[in-house]
C-alpha positions as CSV (number, residue, x, y, z in Angstrom):
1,X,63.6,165.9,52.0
2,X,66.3,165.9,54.5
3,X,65.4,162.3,55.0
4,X,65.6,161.1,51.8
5,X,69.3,162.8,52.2
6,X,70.3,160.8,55.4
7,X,69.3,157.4,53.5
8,X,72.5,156.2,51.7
9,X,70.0,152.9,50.3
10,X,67.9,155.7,48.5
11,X,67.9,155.8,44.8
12,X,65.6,157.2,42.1
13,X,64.5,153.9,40.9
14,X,63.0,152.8,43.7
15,X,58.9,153.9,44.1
16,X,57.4,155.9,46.1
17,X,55.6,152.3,47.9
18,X,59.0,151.0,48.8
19,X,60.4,154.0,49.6
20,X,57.5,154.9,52.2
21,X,57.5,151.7,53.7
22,X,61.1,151.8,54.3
23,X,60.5,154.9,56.2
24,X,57.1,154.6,58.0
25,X,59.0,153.9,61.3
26,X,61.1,157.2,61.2
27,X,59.8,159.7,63.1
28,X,60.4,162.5,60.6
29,X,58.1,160.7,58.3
30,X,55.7,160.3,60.8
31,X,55.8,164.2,62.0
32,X,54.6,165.1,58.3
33,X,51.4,163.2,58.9
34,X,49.8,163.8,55.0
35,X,50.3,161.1,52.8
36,X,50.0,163.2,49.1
37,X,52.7,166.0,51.1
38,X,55.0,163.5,51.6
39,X,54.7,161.6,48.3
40,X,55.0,165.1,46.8
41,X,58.4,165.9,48.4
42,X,59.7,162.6,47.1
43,X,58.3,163.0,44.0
44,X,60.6,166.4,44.0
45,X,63.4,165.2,45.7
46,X,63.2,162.0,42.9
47,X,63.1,164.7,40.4
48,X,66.0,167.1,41.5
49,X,67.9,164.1,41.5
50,X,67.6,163.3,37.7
51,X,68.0,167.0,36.9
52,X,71.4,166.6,38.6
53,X,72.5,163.1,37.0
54,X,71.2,165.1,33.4
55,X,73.4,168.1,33.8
């Protein structure tokens, strides 16, 4: 998730397909090496996000 953090162009609009192609070349993406784990941790990152923007 900490790359998600580094990535000022990150918002929670975008999808998880434009999002993972933006990052495919980063080695901290490539070092999870499991599609549906790191579609998962966006998915929660995405979703901590909009619990914070709610409160």
């Amino acid at each position: 998730m900490q790359l998600l953090r580094d990535n000022k162009w990150f918002n929670i609009k975008l999808s998880w397909t434009v999002t993972q192609d933006a990052l495919k070349w980063d080695q901290r993406y490539m070092d999870v090496g499991d599609d549906a784990l790191s579609e998962k941790w966006f998915n929660e990152f995405r979703q901590n996000l909009v619990s914070i923007d709610v409160a």
